[in-house]
Structures are given as structure tokens and as C-alpha cells.
VOGU-3710 file (C-alpha; in Angstrom, 3 decimals, decimal comma):
1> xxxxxxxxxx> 75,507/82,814/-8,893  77,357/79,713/-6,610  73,974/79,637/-4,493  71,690/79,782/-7,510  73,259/77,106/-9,369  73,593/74,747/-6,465  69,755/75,397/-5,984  68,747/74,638/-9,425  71,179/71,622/-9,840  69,874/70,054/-6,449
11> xxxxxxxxxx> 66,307/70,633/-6,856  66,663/69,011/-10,911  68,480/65,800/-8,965  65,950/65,643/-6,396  62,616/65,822/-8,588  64,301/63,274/-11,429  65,470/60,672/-9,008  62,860/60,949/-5,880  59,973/60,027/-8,225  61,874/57,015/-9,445
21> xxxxxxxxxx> 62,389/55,963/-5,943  58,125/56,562/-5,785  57,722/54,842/-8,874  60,298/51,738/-7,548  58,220/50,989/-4,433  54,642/51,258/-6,466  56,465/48,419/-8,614  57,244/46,124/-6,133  53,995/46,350/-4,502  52,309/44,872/-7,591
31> xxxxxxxxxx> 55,104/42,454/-7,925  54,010/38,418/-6,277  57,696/38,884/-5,271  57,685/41,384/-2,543  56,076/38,407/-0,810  59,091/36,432/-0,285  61,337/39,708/-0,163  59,430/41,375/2,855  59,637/37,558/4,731  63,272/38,079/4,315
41> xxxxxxxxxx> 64,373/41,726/4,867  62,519/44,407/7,187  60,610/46,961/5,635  63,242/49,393/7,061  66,293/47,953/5,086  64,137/47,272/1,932  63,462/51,126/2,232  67,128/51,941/2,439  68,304/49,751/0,123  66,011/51,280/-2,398
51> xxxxxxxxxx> 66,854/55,162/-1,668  70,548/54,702/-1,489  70,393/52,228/-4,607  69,062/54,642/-7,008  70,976/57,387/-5,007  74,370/55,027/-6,389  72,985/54,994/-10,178  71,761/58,755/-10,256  75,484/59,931/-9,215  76,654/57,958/-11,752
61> xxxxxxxxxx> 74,951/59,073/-14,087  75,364/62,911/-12,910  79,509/62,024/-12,567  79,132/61,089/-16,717  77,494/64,658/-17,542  80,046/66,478/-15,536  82,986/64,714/-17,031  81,186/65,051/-20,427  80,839/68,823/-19,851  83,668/69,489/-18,423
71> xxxxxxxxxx> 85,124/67,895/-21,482  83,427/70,017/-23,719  83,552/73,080/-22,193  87,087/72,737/-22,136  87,822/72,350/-25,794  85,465/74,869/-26,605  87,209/77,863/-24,318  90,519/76,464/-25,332  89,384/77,165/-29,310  88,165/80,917/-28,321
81> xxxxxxxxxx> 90,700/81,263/-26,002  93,535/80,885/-28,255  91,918/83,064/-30,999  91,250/85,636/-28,569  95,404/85,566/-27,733  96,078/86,170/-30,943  93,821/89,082/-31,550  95,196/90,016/-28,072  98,378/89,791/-29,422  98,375/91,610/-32,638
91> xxxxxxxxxx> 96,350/94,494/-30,957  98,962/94,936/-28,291  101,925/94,914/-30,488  99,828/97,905/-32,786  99,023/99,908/-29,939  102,889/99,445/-28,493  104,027/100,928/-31,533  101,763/103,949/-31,577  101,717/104,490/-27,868  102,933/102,532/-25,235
101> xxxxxxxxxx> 101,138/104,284/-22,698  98,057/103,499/-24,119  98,567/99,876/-24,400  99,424/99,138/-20,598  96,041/101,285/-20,185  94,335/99,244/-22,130  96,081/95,887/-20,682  94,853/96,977/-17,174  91,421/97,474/-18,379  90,861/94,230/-19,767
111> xxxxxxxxxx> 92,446/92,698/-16,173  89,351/94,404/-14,594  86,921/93,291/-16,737  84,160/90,443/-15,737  87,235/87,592/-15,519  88,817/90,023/-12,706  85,723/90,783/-10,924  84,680/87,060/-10,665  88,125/86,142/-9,665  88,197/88,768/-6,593
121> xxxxxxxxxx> 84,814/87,408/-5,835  86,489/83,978/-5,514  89,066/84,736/-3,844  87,705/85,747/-0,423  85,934/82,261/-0,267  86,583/78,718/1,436  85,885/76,528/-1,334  86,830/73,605/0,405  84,365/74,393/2,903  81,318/75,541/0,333
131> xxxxxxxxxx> 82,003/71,479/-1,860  82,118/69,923/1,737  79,029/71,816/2,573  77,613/71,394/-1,218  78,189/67,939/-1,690  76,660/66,986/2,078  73,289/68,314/1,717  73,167/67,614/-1,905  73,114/63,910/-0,673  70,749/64,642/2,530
141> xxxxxxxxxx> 68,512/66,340/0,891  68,044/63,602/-1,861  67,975/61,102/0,486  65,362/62,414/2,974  62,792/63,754/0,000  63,458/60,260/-1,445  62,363/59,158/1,523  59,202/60,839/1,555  58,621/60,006/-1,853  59,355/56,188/-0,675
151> xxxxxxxxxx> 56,413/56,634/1,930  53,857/57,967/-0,653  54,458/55,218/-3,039  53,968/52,896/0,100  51,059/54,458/0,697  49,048/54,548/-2,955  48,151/51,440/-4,821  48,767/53,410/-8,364  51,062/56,059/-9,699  47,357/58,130/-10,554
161> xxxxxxxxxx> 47,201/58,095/-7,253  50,147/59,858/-6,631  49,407/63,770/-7,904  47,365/64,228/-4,413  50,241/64,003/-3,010  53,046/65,211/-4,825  52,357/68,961/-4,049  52,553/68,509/-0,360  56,086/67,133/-0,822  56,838/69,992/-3,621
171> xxxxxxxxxx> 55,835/72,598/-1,815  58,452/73,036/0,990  61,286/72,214/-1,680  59,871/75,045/-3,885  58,991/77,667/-1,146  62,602/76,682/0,254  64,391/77,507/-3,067  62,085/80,933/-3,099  62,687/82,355/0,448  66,433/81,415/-0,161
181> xxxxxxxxxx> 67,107/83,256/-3,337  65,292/86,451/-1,959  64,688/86,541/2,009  68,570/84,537/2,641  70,657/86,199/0,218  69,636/90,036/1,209  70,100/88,855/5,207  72,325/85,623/5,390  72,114/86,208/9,297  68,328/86,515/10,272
191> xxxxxxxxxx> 65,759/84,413/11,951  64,395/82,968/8,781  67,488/82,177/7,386  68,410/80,729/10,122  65,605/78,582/10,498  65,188/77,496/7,029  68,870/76,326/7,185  67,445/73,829/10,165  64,164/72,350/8,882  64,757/69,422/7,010
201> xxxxxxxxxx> 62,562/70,233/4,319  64,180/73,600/3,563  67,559/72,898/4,691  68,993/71,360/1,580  68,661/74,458/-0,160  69,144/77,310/2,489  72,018/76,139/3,621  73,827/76,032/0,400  72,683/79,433/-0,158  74,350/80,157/2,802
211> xxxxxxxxxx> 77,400/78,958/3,552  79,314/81,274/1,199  78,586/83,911/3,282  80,111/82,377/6,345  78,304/80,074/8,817  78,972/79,787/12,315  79,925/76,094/12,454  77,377/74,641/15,213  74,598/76,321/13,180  76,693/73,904/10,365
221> xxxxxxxxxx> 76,783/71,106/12,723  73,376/70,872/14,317  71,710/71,619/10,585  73,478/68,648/9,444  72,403/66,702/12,662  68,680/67,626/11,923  68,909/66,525/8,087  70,233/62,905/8,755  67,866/62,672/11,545  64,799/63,481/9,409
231> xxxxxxxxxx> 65,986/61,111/6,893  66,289/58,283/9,402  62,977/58,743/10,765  61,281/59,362/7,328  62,730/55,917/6,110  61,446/54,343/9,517  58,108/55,972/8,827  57,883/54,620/5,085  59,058/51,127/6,067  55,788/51,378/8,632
241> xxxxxxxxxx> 53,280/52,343/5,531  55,002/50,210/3,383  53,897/46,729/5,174  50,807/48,467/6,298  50,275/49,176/2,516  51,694/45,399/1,470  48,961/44,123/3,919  46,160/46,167/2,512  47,173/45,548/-0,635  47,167/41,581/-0,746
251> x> 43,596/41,570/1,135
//
């Protein structure tokens, strides 16, 4: 359930924000500005500033739903909660008056109900380890498919033109989330597990998926390595189309 909902919150952040990262740079190429803007940065540092930029306003804006549900969710289980006490309450004083027996059967029954199960399950993990891990490649992996999403909005002169390449970039992030909810989580250990925990492209995902199963920590270490890497590179290649794509653009 931990790797499913990681997968599914990471792939939402990536899709909403990448594209306005895509969207940002087919802007500013129509814009007489970029003229003075490219004169005074390089396209490398316009690229970055970009990514992380609208990397800074999506967390905020993800930081406001979590508060918000947290908020909610709280003051909704605290209303059941308490009415489930007192029906707890009243039931166990009935049943201690009829049989006593009965009702520290029935106390030990609830204990290993769904609650108990999910609290074993929790139990045996290193959740310190699993947010570091979470919150790392939740980050990388925006920031290098942002990246890619920077270069194809460098390299089109419309959004329209876009959709030939969307699919390219969607493809690894979707096939990633697949092979890691089926092919990682029956064998956490194998050779395509391990492998989509070191491509960049699938990395994001599979490792998430991973790590509460226990991950050697160089396999940890060199996956992380590999992500930042990629994203470098990726923004160095965008910058490249980007002027390439100014030039063409203003011909």
C-alpha cells in the first residue's frame, strides 16, 4: 500500500508540474524578452532556474493539501472515533456483566483486527529511512522529467507541437510504475528490479517501491548518484536546444 501510494502521488506531481515547466519555456520563447534575458544568463541557469522555480511553488502548493488533509482527516476520525468508544464502552460493560470471559475474548479480537495487522506491518520498518528515501527521489524524479519536459518545449515552436513528443517521455514513467507494482514487489531482489531502481527514467518509482523491503545501501547510493547525474546532464542538454531553438526561432 506505502509503495503504491508513493507511486501514484509522484507520478500525479510529476505529470501536473513537468508540463508547466514545458508550457513555461514555450512562453518565453514567444516572449521579445528572452532576448535580453538569454544576453544576460546562460541557457543552463535559465533552465534551472525555471525547473527548481516551479519545483518551489508546486511543494507549496502540495505542503497546503497535506496540512489541509491532514486537518480534515483528523477531525473526521476523532468524530467516529469517539462514537465508536462509546459503543465500545457500553458493549464491554454488557458483556462484563454476562460473562467476563467472553468480553476479554472479544477485546482481543478486535486488537487483531485490520488496525493490529497494519500496525505489525509497521512496525518491522525504518520509516526514517523509507521519508529520506521518499522524499529524495520524489524531488529527482521531478526534477530530471522536468527537465526533459524543459528540452521539448525548447525544442517545439507551439504547445500542438508538443503531443509527438509527450509519449516518448510518458512512456518510461508509465512502464516504470507497471514493472514496479508487479515484476518489483513479487522479487524486490532481481535483475530487473535492480536495474529499474538505476535508470533514471524508472528510478523514481522503483526505488520507492523498494526500499521498504530493505536495500543494500550502495545500490541506495549509486541509484541516487545516477538520478542527479541524469538531471544535470538533461538540464545541460535542454539549455543546448533551448538557444539552438531561440536562434531558429528569431530567423
Amino acid at each position: 500500500f506505502i509503495a503504491f501510494a508513493a507511486g501514484v502521488l509522484m507520478f500525479m506531481f510529476i505529470m501536473m508540474y513537468g508540463i508547466q515547466v514545458m508550457r513555461g519555456v514555450i512562453e518565453e520563447k514567444t516572449s521579445r524578452i528572452i532576448e535580453v534575458m538569454i544576453s544576460s544568463v546562460k541557457p543552463f541557469q535559465l533552465m534551472m532556474g525555471k525547473i527548481v522555480g516551479i519545483a518551489l511553488v508546486g511543494l507549496t502548493q502540495f505542503m497546503l493539501w497535506i496540512v489541509l488533509t491532514l486537518a480534515i482527516s483528523t477531525a473526521v476520525v476523532g468524530i467516529f472515533v469517539n462514537k465508536e468508544d462509546a459503543q465500545e464502552i457500553a458493549a464491554s460493560q454488557a458483556q462484563s456483566q454476562m460473562n467476563t470471559g467472553g468480553a476479554q475474548m472479544a477485546a482481543a479480537t478486535a486488537q487483531a483486527g485490520p488496525i493490529g495487522d497494519i500496525q505489525k506491518s509497521l512496525a518491522g520498518l525504518d520509516i526514517t529511512k523509507i521519508v529520506f528515501v521518499f522524499v529524495f527521489f520524489f524531488l529527482g524524479g521531478y526534477l530530471f522529467y522536468s527537465a526533459l519536459y524543459a528540452a521539448i518545449g525548447s525544442a517545439v515552436d507551439s504547445e500542438t507541437e508538443t503531443q509527438q513528443f509527450m509519449m516518448p517521455v510518458m512512456l518510461p514513467l508509465l512502464l516504470g510504475y507497471a514493472l514496479s507494482l508487479s515484476v518489483v514487489t513479487n522479487d524486490p531482489y532481481g535483475n530487473t528490479a535492480f536495474w529499474l531502481s538505476m535508470i533514471p527514467f524508472t528510478s523514481p518509482i522503483a526505488m520507492v517501491v523498494r526500499i521498504p523491503y530493505g536495500v543494500p545501501n550502495w545500490e541506495l547510493a549509486l541509484s541516487m548518484f545516477i538520478l542527479v547525474v541524469g538531471f544535470l546532464g538533461t538540464v545541460w542538454v535542454a539549455g543546448r536546444i533551448y538557444r539552438v531553438g531561440i536562434l531558429m526561432y528569431y530567423l
